[in-house]
Structures are given as C-alpha cells and as structure tokens.
PQR file with spaces between the fields and no chain letter, atoms N, CA, C, O and H, PARSE charges and radii, in Angstrom:
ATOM       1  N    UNK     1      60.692  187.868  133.607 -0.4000 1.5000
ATOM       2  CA   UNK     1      60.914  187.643  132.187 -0.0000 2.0000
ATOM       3  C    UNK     1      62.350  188.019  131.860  0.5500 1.7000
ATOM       4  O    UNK     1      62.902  188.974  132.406 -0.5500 1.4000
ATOM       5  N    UNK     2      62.964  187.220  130.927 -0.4000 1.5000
ATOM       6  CA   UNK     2      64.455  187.621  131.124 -0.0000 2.0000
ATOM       7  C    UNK     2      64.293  188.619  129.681  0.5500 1.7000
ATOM       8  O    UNK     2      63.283  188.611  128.977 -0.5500 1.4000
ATOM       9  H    UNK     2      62.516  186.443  130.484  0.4000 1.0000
ATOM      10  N    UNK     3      65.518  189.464  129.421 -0.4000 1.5000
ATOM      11  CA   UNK     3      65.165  190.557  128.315 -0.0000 2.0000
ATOM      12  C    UNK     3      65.729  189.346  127.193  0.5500 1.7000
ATOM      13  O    UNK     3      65.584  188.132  127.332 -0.5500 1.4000
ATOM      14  H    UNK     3      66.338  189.471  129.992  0.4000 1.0000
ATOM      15  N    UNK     4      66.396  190.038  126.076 -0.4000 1.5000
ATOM      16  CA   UNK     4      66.234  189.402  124.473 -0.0000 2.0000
ATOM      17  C    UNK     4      67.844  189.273  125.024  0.5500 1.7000
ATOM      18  O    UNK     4      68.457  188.213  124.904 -0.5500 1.4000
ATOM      19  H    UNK     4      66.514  191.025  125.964  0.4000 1.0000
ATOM      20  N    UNK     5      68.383  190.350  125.573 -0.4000 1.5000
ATOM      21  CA   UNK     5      70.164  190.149  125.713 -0.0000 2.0000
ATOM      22  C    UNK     5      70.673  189.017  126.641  0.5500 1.7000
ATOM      23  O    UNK     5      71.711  188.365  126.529 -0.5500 1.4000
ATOM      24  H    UNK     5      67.885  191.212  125.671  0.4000 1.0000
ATOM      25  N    UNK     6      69.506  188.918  127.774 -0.4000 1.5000
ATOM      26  CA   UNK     6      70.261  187.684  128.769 -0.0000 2.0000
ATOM      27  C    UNK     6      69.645  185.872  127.783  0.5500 1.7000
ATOM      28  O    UNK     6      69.919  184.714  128.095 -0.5500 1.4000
ATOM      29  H    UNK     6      68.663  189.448  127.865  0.4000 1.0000
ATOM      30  N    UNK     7      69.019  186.258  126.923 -0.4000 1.5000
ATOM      31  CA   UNK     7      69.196  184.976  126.073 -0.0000 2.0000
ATOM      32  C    UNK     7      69.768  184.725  125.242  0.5500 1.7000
ATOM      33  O    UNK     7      70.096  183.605  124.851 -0.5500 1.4000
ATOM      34  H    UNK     7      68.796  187.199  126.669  0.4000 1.0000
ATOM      35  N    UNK     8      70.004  185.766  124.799 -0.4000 1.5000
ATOM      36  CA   UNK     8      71.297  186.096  123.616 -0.0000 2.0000
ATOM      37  C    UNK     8      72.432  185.241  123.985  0.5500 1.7000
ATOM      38  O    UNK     8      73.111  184.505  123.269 -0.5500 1.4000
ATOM      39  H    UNK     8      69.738  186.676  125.116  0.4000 1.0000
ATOM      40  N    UNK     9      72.529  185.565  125.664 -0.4000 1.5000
ATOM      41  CA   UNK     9      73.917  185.725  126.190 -0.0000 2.0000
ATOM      42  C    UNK     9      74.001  183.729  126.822  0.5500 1.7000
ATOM      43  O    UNK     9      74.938  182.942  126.953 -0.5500 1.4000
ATOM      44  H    UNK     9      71.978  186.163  126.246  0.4000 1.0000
ATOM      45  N    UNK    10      72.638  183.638  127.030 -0.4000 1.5000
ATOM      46  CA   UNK    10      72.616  181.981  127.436 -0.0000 2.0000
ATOM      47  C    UNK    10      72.865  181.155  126.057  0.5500 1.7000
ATOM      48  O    UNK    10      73.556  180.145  126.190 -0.5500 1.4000
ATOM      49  H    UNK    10      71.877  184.278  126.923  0.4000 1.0000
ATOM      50  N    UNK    11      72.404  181.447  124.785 -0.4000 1.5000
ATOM      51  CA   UNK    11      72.600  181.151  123.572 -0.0000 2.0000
ATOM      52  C    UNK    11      74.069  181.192  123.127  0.5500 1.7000
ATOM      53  O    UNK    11      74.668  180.303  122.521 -0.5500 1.4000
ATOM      54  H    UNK    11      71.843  182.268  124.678  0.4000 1.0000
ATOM      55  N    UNK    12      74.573  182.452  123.559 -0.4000 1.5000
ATOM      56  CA   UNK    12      76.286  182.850  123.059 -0.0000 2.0000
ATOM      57  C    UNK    12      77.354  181.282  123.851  0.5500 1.7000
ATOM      58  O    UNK    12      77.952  180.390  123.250 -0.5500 1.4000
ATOM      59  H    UNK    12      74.086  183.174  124.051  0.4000 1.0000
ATOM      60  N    UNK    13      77.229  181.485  125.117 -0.4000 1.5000
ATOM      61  CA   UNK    13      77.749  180.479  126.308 -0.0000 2.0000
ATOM      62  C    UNK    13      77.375  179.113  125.792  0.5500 1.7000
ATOM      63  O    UNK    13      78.317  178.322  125.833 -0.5500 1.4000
ATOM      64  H    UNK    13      76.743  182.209  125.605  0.4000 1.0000
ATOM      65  N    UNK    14      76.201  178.613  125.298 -0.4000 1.5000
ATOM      66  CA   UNK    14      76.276  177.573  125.069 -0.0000 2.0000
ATOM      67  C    UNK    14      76.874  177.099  123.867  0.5500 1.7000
ATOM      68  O    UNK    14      77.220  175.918  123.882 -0.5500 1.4000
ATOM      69  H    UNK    14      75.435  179.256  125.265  0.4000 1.0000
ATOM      70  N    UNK    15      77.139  177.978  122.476 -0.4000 1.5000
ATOM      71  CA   UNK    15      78.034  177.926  121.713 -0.0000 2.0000
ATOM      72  C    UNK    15      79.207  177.698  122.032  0.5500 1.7000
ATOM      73  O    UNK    15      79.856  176.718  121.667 -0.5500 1.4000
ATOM      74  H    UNK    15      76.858  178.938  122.464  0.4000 1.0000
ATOM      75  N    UNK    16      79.615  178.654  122.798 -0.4000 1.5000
ATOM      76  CA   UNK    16      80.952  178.580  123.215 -0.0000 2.0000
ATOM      77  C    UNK    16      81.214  177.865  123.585  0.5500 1.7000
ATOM      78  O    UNK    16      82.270  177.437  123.119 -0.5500 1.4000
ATOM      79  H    UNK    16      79.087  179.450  123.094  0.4000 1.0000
ATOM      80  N    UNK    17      80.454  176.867  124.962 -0.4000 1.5000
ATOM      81  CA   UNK    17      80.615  175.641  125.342 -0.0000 2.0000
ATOM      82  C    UNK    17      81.390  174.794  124.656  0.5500 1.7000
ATOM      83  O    UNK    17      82.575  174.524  124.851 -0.5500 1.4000
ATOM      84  H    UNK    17      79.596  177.215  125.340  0.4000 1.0000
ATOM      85  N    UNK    18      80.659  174.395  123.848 -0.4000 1.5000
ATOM      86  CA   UNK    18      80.735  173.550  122.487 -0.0000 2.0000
ATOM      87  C    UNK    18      81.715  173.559  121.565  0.5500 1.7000
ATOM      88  O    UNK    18      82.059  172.467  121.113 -0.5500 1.4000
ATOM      89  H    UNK    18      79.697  174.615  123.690  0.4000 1.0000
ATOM      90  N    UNK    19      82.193  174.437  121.218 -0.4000 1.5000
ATOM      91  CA   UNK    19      83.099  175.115  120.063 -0.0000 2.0000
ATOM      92  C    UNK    19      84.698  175.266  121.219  0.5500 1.7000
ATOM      93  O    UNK    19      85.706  174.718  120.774 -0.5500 1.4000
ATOM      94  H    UNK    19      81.914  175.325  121.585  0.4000 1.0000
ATOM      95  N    UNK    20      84.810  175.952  122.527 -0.4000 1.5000
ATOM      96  CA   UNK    20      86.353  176.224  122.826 -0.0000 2.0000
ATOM      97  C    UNK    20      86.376  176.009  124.556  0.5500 1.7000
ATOM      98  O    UNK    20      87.351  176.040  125.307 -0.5500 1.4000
ATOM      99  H    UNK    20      83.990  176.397  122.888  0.4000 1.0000
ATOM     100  N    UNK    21      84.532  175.718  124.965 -0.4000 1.5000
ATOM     101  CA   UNK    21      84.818  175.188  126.537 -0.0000 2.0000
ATOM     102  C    UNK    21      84.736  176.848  126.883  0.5500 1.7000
ATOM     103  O    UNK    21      84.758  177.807  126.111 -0.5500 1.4000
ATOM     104  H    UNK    21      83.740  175.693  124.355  0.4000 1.0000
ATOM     105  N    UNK    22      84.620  176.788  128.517 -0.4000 1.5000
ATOM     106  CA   UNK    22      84.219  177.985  129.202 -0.0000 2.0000
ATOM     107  C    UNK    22      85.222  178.116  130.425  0.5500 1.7000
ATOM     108  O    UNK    22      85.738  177.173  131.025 -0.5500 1.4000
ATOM     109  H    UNK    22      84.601  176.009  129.144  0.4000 1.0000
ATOM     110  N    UNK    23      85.378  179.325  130.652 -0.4000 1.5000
ATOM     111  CA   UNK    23      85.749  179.583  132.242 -0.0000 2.0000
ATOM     112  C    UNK    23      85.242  179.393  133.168  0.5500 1.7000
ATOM     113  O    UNK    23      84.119  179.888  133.070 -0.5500 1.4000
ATOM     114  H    UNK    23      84.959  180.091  130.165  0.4000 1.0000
ATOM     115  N    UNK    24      85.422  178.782  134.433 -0.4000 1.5000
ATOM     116  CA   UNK    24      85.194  179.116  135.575 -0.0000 2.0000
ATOM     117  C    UNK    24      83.795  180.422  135.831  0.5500 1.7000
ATOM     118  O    UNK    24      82.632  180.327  136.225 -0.5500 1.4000
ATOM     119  H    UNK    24      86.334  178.380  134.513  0.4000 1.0000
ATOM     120  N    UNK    25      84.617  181.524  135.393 -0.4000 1.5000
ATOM     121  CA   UNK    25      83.404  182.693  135.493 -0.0000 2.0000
ATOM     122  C    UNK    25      82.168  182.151  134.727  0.5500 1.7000
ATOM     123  O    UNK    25      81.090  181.940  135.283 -0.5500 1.4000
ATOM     124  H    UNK    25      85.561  181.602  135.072  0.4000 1.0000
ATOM     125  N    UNK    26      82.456  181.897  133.133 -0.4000 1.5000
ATOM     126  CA   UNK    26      81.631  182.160  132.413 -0.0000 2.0000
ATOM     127  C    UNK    26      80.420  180.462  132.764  0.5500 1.7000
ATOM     128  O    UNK    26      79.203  180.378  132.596 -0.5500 1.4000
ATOM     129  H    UNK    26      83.331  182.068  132.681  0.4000 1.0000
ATOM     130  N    UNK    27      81.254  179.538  133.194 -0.4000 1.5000
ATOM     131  CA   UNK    27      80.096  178.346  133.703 -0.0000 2.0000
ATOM     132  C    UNK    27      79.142  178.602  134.484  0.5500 1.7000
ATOM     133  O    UNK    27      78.039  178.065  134.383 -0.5500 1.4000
ATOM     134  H    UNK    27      82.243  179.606  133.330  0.4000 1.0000
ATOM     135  N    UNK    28      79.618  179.915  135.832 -0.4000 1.5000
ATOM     136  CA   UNK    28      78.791  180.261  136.947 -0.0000 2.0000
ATOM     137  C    UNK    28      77.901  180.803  136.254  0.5500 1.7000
ATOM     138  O    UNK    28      76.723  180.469  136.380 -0.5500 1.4000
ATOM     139  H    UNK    28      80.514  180.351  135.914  0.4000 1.0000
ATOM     140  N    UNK    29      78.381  181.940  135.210 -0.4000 1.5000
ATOM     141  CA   UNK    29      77.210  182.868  134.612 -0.0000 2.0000
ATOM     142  C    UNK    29      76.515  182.013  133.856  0.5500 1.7000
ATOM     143  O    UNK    29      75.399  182.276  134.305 -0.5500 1.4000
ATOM     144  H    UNK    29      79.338  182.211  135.107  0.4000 1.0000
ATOM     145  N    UNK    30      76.276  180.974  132.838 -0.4000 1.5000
ATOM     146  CA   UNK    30      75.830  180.205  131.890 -0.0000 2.0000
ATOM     147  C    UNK    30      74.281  179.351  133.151  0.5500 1.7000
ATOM     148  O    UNK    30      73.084  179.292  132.868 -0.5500 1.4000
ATOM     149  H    UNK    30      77.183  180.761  132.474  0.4000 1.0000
ATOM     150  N    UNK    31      75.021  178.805  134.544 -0.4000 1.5000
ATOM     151  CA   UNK    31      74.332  178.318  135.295 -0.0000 2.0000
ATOM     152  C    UNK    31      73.087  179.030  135.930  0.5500 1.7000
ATOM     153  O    UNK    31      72.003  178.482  136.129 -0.5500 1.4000
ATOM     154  H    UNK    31      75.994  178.852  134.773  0.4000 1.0000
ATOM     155  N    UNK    32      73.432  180.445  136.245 -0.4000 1.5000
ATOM     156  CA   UNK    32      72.716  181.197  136.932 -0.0000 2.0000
ATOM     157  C    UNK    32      71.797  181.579  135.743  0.5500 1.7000
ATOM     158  O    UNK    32      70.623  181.347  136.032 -0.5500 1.4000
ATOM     159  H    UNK    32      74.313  180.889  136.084  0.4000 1.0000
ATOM     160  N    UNK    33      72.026  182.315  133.945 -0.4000 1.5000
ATOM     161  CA   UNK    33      70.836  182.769  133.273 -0.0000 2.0000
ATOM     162  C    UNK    33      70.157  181.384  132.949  0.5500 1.7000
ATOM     163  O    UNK    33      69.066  181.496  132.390 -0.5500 1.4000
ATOM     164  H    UNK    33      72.980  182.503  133.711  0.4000 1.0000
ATOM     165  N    UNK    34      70.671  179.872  133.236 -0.4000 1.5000
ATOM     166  CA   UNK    34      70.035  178.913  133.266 -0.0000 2.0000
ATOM     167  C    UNK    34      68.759  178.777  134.040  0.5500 1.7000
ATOM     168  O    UNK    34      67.618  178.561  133.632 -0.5500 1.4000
ATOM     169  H    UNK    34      71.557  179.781  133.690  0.4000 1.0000
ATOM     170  N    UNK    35      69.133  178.920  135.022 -0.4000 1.5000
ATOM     171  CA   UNK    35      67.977  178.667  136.603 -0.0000 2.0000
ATOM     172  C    UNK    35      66.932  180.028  136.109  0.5500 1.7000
ATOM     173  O    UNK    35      65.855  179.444  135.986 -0.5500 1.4000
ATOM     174  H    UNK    35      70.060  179.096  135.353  0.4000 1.0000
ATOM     175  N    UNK    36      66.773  180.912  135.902 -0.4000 1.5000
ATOM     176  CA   UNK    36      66.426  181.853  136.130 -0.0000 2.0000
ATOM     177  C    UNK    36      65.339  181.811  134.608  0.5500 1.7000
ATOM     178  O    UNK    36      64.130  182.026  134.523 -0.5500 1.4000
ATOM     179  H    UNK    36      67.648  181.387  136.002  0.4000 1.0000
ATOM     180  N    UNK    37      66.067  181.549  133.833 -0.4000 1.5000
ATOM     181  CA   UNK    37      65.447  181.363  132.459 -0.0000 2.0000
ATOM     182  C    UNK    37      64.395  179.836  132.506  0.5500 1.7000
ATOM     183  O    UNK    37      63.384  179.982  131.820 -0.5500 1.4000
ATOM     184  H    UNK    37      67.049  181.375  133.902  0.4000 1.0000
ATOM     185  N    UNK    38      64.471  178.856  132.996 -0.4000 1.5000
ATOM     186  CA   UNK    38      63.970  178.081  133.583 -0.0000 2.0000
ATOM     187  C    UNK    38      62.864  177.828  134.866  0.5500 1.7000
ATOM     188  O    UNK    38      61.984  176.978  134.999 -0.5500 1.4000
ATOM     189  H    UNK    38      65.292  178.738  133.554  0.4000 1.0000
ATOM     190  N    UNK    39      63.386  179.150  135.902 -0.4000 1.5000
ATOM     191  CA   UNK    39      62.252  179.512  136.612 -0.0000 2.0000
ATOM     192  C    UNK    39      60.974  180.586  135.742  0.5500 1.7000
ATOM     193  O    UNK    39      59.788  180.494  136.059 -0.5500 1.4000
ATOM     194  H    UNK    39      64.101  179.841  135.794  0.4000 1.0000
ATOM     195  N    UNK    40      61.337  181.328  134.909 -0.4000 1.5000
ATOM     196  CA   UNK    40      60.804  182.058  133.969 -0.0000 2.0000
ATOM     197  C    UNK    40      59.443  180.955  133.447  0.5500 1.7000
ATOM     198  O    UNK    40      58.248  180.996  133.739 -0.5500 1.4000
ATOM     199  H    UNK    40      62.301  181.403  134.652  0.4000 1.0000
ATOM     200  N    UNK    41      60.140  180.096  132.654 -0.4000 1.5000
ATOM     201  CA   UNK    41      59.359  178.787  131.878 -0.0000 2.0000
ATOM     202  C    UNK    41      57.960  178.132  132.844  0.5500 1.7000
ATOM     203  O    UNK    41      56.755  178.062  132.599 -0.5500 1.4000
ATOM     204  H    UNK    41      61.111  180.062  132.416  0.4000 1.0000
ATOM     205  N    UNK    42      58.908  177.664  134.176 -0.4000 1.5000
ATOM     206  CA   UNK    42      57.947  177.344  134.554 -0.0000 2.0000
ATOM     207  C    UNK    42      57.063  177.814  135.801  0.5500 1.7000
ATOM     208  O    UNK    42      56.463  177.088  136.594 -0.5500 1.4000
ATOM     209  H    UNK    42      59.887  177.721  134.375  0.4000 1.0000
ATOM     210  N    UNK    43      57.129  179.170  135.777 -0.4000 1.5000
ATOM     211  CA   UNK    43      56.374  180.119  136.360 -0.0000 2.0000
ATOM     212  C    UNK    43      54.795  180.829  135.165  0.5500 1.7000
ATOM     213  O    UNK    43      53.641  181.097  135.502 -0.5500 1.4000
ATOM     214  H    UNK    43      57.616  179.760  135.132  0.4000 1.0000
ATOM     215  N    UNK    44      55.433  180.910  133.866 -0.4000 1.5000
ATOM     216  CA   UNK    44      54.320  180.815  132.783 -0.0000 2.0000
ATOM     217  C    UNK    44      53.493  179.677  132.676  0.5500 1.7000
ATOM     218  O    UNK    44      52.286  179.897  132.771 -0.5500 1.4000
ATOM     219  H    UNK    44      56.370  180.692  133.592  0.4000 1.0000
ATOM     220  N    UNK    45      53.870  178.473  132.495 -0.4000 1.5000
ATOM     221  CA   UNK    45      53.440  176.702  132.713 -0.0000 2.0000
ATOM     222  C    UNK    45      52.312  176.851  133.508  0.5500 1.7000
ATOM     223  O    UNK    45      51.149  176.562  133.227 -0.5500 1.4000
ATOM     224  H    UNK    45      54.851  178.294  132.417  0.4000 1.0000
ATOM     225  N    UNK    46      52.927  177.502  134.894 -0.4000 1.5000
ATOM     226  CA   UNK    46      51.901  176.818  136.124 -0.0000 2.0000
ATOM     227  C    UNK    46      50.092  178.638  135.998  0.5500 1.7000
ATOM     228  O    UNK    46      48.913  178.737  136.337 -0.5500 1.4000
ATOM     229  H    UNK    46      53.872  177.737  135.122  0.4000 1.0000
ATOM     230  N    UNK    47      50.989  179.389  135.421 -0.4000 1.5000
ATOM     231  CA   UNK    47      49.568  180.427  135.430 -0.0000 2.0000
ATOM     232  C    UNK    47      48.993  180.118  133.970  0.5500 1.7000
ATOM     233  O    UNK    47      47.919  180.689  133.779 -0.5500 1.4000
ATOM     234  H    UNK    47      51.947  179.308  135.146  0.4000 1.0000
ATOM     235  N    UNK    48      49.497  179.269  132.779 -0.4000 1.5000
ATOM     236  CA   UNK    48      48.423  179.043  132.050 -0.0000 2.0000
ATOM     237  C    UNK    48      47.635  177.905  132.754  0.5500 1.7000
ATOM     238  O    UNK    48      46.452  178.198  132.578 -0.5500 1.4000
ATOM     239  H    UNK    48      50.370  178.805  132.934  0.4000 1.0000
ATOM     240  N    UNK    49      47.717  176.629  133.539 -0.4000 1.5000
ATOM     241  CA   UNK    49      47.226  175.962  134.320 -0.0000 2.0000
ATOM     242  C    UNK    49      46.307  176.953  134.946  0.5500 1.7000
ATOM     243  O    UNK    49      45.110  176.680  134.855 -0.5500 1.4000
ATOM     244  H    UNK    49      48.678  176.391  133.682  0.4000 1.0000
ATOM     245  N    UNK    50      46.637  178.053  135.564 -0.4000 1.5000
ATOM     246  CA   UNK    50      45.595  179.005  136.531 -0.0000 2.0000
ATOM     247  C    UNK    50      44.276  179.454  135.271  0.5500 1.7000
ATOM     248  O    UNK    50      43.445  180.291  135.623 -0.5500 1.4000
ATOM     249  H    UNK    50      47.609  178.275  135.637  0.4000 1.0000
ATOM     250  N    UNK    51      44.206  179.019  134.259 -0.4000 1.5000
ATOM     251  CA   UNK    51      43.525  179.985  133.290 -0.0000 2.0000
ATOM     252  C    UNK    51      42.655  178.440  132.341  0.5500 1.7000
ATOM     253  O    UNK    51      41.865  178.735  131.444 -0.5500 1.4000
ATOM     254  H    UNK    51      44.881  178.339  133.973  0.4000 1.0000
ATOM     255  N    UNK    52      42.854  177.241  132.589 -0.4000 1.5000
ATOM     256  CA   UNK    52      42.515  176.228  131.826 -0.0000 2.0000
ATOM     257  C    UNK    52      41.380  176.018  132.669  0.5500 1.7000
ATOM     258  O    UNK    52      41.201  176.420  133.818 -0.5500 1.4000
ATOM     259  H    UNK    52      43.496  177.002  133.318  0.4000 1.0000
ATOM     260  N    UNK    53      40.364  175.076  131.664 -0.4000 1.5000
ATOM     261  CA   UNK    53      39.281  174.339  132.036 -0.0000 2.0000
ATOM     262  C    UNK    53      39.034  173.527  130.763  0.5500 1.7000
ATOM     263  O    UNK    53      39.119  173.789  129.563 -0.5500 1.4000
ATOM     264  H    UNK    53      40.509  174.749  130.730  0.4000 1.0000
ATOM     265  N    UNK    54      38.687  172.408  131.492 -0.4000 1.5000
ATOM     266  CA   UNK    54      38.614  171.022  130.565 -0.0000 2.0000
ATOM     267  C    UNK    54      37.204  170.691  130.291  0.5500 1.7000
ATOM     268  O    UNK    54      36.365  170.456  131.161 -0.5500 1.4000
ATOM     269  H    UNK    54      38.618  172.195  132.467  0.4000 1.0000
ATOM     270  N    UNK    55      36.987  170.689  128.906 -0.4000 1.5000
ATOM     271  CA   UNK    55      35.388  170.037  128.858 -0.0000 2.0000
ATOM     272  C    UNK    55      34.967  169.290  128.125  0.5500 1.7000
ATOM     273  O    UNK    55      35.152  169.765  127.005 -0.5500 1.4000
ATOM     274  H    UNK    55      37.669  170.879  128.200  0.4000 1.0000
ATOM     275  N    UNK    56      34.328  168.052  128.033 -0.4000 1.5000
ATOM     276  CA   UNK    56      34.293  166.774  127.467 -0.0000 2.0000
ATOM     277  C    UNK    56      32.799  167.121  126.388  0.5500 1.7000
ATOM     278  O    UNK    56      31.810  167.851  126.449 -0.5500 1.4000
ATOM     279  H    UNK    56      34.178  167.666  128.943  0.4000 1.0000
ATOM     280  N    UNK    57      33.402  166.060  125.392 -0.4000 1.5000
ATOM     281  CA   UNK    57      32.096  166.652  124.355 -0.0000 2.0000
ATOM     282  C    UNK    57      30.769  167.116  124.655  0.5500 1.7000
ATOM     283  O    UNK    57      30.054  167.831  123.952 -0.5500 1.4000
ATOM     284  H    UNK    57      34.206  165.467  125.342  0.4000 1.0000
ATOM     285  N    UNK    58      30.594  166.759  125.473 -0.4000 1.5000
ATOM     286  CA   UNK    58      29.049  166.546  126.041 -0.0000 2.0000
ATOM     287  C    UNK    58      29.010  168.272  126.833  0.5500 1.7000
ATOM     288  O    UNK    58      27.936  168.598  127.340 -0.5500 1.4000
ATOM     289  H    UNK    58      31.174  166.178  126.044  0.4000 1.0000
ATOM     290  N    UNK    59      29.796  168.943  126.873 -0.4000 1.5000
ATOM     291  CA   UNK    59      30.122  170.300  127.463 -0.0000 2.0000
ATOM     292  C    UNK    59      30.169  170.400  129.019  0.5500 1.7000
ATOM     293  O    UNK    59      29.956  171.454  129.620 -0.5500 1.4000
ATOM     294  H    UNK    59      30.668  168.678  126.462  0.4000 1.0000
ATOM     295  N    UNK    60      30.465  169.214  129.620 -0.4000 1.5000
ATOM     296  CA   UNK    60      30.896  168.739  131.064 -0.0000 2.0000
ATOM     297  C    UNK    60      32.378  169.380  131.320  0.5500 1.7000
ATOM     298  O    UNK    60      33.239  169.526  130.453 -0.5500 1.4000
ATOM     299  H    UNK    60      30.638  168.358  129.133  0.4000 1.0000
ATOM     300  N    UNK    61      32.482  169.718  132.650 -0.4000 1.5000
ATOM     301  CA   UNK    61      33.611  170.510  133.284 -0.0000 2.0000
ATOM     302  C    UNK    61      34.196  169.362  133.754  0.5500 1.7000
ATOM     303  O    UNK    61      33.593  168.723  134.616 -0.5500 1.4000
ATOM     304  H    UNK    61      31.783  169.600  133.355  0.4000 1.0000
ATOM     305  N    UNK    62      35.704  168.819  133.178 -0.4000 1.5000
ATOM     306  CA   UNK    62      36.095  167.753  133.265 -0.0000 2.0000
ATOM     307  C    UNK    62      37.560  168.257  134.201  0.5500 1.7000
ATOM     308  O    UNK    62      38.421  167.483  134.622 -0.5500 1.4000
ATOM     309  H    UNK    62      36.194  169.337  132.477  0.4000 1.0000
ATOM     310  N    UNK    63      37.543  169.397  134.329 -0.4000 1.5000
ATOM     311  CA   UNK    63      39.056  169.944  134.504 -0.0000 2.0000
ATOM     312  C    UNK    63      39.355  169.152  135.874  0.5500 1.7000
ATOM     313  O    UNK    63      38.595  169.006  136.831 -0.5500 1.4000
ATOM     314  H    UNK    63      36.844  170.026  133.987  0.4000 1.0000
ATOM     315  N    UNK    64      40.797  168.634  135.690 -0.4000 1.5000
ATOM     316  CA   UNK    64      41.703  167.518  137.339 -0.0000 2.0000
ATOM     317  C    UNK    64      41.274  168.460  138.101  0.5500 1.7000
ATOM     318  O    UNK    64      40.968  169.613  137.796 -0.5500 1.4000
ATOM     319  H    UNK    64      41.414  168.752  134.913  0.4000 1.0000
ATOM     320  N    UNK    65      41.256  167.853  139.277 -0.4000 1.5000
ATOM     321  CA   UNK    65      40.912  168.070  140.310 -0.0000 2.0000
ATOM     322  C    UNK    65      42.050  168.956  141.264  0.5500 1.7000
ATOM     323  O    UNK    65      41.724  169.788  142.111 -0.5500 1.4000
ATOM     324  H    UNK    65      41.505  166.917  139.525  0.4000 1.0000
ATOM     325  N    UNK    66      43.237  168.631  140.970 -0.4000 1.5000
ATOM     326  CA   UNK    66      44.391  169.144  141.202 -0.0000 2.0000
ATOM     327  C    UNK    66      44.754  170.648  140.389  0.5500 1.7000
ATOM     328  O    UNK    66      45.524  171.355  141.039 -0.5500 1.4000
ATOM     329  H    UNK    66      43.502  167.955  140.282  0.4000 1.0000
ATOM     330  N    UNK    67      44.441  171.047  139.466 -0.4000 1.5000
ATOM     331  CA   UNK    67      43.799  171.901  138.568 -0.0000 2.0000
ATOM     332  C    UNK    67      43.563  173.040  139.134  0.5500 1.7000
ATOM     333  O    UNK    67      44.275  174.031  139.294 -0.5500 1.4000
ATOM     334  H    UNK    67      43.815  170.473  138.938  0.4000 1.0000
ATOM     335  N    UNK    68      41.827  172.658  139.601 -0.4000 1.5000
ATOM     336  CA   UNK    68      40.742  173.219  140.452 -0.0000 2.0000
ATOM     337  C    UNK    68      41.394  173.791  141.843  0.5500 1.7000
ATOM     338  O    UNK    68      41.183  174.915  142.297 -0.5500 1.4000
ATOM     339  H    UNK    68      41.249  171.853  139.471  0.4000 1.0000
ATOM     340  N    UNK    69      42.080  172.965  142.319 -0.4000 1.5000
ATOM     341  CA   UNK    69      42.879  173.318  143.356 -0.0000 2.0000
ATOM     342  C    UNK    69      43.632  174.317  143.494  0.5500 1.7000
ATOM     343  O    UNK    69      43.398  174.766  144.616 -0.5500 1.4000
ATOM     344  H    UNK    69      42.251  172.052  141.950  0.4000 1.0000
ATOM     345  N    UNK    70      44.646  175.110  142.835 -0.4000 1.5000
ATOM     346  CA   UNK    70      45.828  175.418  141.780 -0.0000 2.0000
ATOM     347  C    UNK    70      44.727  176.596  141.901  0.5500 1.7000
ATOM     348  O    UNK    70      44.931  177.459  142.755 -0.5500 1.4000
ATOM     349  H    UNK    70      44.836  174.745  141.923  0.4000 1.0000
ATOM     350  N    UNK    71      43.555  176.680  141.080 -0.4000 1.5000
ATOM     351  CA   UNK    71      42.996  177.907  140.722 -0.0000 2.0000
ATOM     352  C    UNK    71      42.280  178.538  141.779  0.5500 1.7000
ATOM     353  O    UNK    71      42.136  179.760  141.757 -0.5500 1.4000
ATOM     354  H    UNK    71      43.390  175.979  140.387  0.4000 1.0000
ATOM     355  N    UNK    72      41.666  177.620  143.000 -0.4000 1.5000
ATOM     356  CA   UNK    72      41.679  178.219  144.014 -0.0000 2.0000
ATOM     357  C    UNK    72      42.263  178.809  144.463  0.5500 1.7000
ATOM     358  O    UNK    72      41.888  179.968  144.640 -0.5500 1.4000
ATOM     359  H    UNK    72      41.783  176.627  143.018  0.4000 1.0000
ATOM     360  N    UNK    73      43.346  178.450  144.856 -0.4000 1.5000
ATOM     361  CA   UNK    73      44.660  178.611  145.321 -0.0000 2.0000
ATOM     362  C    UNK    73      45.267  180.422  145.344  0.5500 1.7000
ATOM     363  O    UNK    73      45.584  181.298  146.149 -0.5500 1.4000
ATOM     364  H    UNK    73      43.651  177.508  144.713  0.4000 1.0000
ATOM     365  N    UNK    74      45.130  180.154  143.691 -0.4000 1.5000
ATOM     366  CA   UNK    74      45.734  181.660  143.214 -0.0000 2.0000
ATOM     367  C    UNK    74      44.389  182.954  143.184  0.5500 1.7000
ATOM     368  O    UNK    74      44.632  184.106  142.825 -0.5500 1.4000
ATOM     369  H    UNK    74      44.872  179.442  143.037  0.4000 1.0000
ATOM     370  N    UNK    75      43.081  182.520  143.599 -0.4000 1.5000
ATOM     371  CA   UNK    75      42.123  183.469  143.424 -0.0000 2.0000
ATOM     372  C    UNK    75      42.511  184.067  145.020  0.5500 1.7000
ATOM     373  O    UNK    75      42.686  185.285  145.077 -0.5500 1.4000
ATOM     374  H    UNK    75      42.884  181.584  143.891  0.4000 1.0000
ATOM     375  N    UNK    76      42.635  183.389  146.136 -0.4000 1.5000
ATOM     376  CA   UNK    76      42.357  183.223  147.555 -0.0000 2.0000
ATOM     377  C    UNK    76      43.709  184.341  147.729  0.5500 1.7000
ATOM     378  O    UNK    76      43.668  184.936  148.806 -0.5500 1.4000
ATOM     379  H    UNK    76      42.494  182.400  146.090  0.4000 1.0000
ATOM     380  N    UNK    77      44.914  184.716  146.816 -0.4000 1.5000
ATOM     381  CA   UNK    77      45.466  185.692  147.047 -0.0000 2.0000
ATOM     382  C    UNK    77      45.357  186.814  147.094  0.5500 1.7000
ATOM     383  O    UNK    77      46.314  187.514  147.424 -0.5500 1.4000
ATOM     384  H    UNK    77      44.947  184.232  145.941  0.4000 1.0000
C-alpha cells in the first residue's frame, strides 16, 4: 500500500509535468511511484476477485470458471 505522501508526491510530479516539465531525476521517480502505485491497484483487483461469487436470480452459483480457479488457487497457499 503506498502511504498518503508517495501519492501526494505522484500527484505533485504530474502537475509539474504539465505546468514546467521534469528532470531526468524527477521522470525516473514519477515512473517508479507509477509502477508501484499500479501494482498496488491491481494486486487489490485480483483479491476482491478471490472473495466474489456470482449468483443468478434463481440463487444458482454462476461464478466464471476462471474465477473458481483464482480462488482455488489462493486457498491451496
């Protein structure tokens, strides 16, 4: 989870971007709380997937099959 300051700081950089352009340094740093803030995203994505089940009016377990898989997957750890 990134804290409140390294988004602050991805928020600040991309202003700056915009408004006067960046350094060298500050592109590497802008790139890296990118990836990281992004692996964050979709590391949450894939464990609410671990926690879903799908069920059709009729109260049938409709959840993909690929899904099911996924939740195996992460119990078997």
């Amino acid at each position: 989870m990134l804290s409140k300051d390294e988004i602050e700081r991805i928020n600040y950089l991309a202003r700056k971007a915009k408004e006067t352009g960046l350094t060298e340094k500050e592109k590497k740093e802008q790139k890296e709380l990118r990836e990281a803030y992004l692996k964050n995203v979709r590391s949450s994505f894939k464990n609410q997937f671990k926690t879903m089940k799908v069920v059709d009016p009729k109260g049938n377990d409709v959840t993909p099959q690929k899904v099911k898989d996924m939740q195996k997957k992460s119990k078997k750890k």
